[in-house]
C-alpha positions in Angstrom: 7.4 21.9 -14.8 7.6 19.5 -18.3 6.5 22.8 -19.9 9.0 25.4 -18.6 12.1 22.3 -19.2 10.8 22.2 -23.0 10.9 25.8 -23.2 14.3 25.7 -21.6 15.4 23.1 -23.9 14.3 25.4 -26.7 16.3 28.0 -26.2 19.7 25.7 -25.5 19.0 24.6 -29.0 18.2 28.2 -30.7 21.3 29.5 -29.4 23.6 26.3 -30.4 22.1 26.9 -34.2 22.8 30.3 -33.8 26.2 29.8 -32.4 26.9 27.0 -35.0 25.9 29.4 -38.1 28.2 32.4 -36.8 31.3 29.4 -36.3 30.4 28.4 -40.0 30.1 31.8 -41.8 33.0 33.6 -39.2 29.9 36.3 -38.0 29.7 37.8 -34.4 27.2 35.0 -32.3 25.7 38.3 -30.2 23.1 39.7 -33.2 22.7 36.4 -34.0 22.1 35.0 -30.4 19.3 38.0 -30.1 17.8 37.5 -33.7 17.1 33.3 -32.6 16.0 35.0 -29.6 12.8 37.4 -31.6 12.4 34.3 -34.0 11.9 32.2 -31.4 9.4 34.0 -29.2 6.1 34.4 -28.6 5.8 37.7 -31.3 6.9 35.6 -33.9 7.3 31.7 -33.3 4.0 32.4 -30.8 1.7 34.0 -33.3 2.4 31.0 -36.2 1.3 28.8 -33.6 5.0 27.5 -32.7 6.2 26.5 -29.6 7.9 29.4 -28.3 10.3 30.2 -25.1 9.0 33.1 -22.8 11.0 35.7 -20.9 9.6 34.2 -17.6 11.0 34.5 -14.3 14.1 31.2 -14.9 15.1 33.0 -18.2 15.3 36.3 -16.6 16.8 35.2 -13.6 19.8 33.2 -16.1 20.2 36.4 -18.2 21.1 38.5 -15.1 23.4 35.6 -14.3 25.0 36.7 -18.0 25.3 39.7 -16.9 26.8 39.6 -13.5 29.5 37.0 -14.7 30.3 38.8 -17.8 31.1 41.7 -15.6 32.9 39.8 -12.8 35.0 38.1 -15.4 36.1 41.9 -16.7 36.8 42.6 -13.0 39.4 40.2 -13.1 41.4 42.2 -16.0 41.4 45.2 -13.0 42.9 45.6 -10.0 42.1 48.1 -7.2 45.1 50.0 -7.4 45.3 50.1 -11.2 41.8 51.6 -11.4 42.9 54.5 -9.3 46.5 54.7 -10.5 44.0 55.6 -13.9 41.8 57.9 -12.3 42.1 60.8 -13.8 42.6 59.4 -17.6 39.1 57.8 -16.5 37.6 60.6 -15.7 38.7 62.3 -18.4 37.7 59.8 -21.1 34.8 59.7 -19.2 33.5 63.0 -19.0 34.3 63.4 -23.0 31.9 60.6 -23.5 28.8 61.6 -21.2 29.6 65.8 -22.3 28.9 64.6 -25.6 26.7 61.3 -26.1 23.9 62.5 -22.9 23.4 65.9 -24.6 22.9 64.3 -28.5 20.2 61.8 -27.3 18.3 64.9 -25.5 18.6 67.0 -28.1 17.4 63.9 -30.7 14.2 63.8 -27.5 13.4 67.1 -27.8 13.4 67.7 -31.7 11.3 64.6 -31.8 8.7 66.8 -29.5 9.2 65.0 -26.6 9.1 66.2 -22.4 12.4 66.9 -21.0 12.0 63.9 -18.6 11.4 61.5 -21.9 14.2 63.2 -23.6 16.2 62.8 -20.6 15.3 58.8 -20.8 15.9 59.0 -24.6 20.0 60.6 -23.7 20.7 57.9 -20.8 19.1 55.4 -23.6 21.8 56.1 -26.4 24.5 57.1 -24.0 25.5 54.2 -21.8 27.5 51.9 -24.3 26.6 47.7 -23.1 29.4 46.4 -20.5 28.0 43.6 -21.6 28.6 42.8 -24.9 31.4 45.2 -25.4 33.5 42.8 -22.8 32.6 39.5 -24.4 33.6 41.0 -27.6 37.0 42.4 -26.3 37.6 39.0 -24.6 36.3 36.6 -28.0 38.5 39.4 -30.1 41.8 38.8 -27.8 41.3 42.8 -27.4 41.7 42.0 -23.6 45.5 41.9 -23.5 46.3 45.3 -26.2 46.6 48.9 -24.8 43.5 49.7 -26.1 41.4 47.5 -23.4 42.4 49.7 -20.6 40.5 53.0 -22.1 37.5 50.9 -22.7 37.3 49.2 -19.8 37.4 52.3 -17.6 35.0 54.5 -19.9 32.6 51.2 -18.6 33.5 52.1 -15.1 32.7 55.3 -15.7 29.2 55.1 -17.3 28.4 52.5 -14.8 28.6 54.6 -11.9 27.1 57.5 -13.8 24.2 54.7 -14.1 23.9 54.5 -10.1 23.0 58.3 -10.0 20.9 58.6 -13.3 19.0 55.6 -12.7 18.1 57.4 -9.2 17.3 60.3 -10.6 14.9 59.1 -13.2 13.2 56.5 -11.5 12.2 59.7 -9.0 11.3 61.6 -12.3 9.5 59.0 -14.0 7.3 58.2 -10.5 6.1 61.9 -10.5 9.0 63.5 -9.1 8.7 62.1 -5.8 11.4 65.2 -4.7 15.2 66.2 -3.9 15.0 63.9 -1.1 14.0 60.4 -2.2 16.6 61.4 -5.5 19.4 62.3 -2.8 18.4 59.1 -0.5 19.1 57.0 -3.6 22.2 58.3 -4.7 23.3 57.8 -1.5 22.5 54.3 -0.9 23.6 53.2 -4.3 27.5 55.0 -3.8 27.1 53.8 0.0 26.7 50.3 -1.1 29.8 50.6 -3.7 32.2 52.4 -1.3 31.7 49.5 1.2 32.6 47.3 -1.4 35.4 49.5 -2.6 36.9 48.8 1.3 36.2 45.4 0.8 37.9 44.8 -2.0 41.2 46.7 -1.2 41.6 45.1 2.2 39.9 41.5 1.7 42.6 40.0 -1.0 43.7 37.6 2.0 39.8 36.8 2.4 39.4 36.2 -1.0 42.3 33.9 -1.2 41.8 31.8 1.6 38.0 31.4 0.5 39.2 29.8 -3.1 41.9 28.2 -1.6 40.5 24.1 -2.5 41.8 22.0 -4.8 38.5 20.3 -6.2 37.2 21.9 -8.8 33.6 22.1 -7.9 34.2 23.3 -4.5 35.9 26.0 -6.0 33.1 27.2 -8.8 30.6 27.0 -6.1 32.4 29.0 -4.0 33.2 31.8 -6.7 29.5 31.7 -7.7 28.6 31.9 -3.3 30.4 34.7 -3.4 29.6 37.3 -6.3 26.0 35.9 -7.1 24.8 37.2 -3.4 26.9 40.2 -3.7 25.3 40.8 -6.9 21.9 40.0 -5.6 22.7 42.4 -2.3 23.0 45.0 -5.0 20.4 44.7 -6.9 17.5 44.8 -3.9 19.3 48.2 -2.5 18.7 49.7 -6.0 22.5 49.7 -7.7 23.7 47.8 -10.5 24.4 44.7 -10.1 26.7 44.6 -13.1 29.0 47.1 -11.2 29.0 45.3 -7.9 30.0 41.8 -9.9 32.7 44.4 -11.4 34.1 45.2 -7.8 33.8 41.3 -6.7 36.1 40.2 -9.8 38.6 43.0 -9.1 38.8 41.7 -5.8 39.5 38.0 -6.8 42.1 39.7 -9.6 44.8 39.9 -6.8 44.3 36.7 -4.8 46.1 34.3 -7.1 43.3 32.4 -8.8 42.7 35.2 -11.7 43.7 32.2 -14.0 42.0 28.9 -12.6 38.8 31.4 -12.3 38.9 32.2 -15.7 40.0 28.6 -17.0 37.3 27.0 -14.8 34.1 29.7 -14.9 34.6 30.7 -18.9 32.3 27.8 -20.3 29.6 28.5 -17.0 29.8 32.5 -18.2 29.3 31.4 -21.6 26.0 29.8 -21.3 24.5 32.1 -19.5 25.8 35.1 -21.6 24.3 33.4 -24.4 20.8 33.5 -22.6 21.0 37.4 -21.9 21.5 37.9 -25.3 18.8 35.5 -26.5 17.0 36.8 -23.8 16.9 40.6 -25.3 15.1 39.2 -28.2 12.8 37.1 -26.7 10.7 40.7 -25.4 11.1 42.2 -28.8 7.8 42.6 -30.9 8.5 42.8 -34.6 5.7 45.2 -35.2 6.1 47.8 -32.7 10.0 48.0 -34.0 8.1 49.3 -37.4 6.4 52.5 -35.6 9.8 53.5 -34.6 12.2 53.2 -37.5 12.5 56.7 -38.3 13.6 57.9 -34.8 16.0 54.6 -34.5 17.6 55.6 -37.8 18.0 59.0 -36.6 19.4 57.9 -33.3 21.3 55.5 -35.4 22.9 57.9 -37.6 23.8 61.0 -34.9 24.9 58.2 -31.9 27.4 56.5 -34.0 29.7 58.9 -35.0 29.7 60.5 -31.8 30.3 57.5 -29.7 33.7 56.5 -32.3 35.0 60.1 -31.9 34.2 60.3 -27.9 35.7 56.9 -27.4 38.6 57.9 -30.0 39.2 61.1 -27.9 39.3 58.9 -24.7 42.3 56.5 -26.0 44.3 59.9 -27.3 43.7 61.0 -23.3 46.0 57.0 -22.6 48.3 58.7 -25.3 47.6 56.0 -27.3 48.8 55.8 -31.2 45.6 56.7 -33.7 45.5 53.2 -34.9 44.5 51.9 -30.9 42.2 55.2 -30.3 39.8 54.2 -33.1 39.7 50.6 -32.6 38.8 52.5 -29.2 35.9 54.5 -30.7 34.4 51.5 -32.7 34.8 49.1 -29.1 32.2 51.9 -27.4 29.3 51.5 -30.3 27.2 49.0 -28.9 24.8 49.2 -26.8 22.8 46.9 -24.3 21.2 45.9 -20.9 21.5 49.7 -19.3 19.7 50.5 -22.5 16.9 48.1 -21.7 16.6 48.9 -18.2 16.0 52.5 -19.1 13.2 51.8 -21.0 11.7 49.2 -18.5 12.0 52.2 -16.2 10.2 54.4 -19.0 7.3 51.6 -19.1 6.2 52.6 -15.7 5.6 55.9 -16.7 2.2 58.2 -16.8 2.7 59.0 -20.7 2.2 57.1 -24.1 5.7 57.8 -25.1 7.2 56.3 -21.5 5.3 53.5 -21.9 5.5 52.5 -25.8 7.4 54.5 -28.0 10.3 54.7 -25.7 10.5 51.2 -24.6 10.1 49.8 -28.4 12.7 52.4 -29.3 15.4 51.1 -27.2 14.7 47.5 -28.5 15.2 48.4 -32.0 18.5 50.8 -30.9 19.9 48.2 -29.0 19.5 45.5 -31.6 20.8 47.6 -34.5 23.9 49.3 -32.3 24.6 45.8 -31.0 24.9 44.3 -34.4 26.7 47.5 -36.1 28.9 47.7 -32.9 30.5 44.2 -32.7 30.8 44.1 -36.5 33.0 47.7 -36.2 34.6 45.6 -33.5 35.3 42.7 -35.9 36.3 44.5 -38.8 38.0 47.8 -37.2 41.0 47.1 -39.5 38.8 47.5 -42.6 37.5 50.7 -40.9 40.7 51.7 -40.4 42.2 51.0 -44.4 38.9 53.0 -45.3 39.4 56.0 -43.6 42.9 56.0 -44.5 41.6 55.9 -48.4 39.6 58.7 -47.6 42.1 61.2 -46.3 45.1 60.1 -48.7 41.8 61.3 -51.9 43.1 64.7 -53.1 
């Protein structure tokens, strides 16, 4: 018990230096949250004979807290009825982004000499952008409020349900290809599950009211936390994200009059624990095996980049928004995260080498350089913005 508190207390300090060093130098905290996160576990602090935090069963459990509150807390920017009054612009932006980013990272797969079932791993890999960071960045960047949140936030939607069925389908495909019928069975469970909580959430805004409605504060955060933590959890065991049902919970709160005191209240508890997901991303990174795949991570690098601006640029042209707004679009849909990782935790269960080394040690050095590159683009999209303007206005 000491020993697990220590280890703890470890990371609380890591990621207060790293937070403390991004404040002073005016750099995203999220590369630098996962970079305390490699430095400060057992591949490198470990092997000098440091103590070092491990990515046990508390700091796994506190990063899927990250996770699910980071998502529940861009819930509450949706409502019900505005997701489906932007249907079809979400479905459009959405099938621009998976016709085009799914294909590339197959394509990169195959080239490489891969199977078409790692390839397929390798497209979901560099095609789901991170809900994740993406939302803490368009929240810390006060993106949250300007037209361009809306086509973001519902091209998220949109790769997260696409997530429900691929994850279904390649869990089958990775497990031997168990057939049509355990793939089907999935699927079905995992859009079952979410179109209960769709009902839920359109008809339940009196529930949700009248279950916040307390005046103490710690009544209150307890009974947030009783609510989408165990929703989330429901999820998770039945085999669907629970990033999309936290998603659902928070755009069922959205309408029940506590949007604000939830936000004012929980922002400090999501915080923390976002802080351990991202910490806890680099806590499972080896150094060493990053160096065996840094000529397929540049490749993916270079190809995924580009695409993923001009996809996600398309996307805010489809919510007629100006060109200015549409690339700050692109650049907000470059990093990637946690659906990246749980691909290749997927992959790790597999029968071949490259399921169970090259691909998983691939996504960690993809996710660490697109999560970096992304937020920066984020951060300095009005640089981007003067640049490519210089470019076009040369002869």
């Amino acid at each position: 018990m000491a020993a697990s508190l220590l280890s703890l207390g470890e990371l609380f300090v890591v990621v207060a230096v790293a937070g403390a060093v991004a404040l002073r130098f005016g750099l995203s905290v999220i590369p630098l949250y996962v970079v305390g996160g490699v430095l400060a576990g057992p591949y490198v602090a470990g092997r000098v004979g440091l103590p070092y935090v491990e990515g046990g069963e508390v700091v796994t459990l506190f990063a899927e807290m990250g996770i699910v509150l980071l998502l529940f807390f861009l819930g509450l920017e949706f409502s019900l009825d505005r997701l489906l009054q932007s249907k079809q612009n979400i479905t459009r932006a959405g099938a621009i982004d998976i016709a085009v980013n799914l294909p590339v990272g197959v394509a990169i797969g195959i080239l490489l000499g891969w199977s078409v079932v790692e390839s397929l791993l390798l497209g979901g890999i560099v095609y789901v952008s991170s809900s994740a960071i993406i939302t803490k960045t368009v929240i810390d960047l006060g993106w949250i409020a300007n037209p361009e949140s809306e086509p973001i936030l519902g091209t998220l939607v949109f790769e997260d349900l696409v997530m429900a069925a691929y994850l279904a389908l390649v869990t089958s495909l990775v497990a031997g290809g168990e057939g049509l019928e355990s793939v089907a069975e999935g699927i079905a469970i995992a859009f079952g599950f979410l179109g209960a909580l769709l009902v839920v959430v359109q008809y339940g805004t009196a529930l949700f009211s009248r279950v916040l409605d307390v005046s103490d504060p710690e009544p209150f955060v307890l009974r947030t936390l009783g609510v989408v933590v165990p929703v989330a959890g429901v999820a998770l065991s039945l085999g669907v994200s629970e990033a999309v049902a936290a998603f659902f919970v928070g755009m069922g709160f959205s309408t029940s009059g506590h949007r604000e005191r939830i936000e004012r209240t929980l922002t400090p508890v999501r915080d923390v624990f976002a802080a351990v997901f991202f910490f806890w991303i680099g806590v499972g990174t080896d150094p060493r095996l990053l160096v065996t795949v840094v000529v397929p991570v540049a490749v993916a690098v270079v190809a995924t980049t580009p695409t993923k601006v001009l996809t996600g640029y398309l996307g805010g042209r489809v919510y007629d928004l100006t060109a200015r707004r549409s690339l700050r679009v692109g650049l907000g849909m470059v990093p990637r995260g946690e659906f990246s990782l749980v691909i290749a935790a997927l992959a790790a269960g597999g029968s071949t080498r490259v399921m169970r080394e090259v691909i998983p040690a691939f996504a960690v050095g993809y996710v660490l350089v697109m999560s970096a590159l992304g937020t920066v683009l984020m951060e300095r999209s009005d640089a981007v913005e003067r640049l490519l303007r210089r470019g076009d206005a040369q002869p």
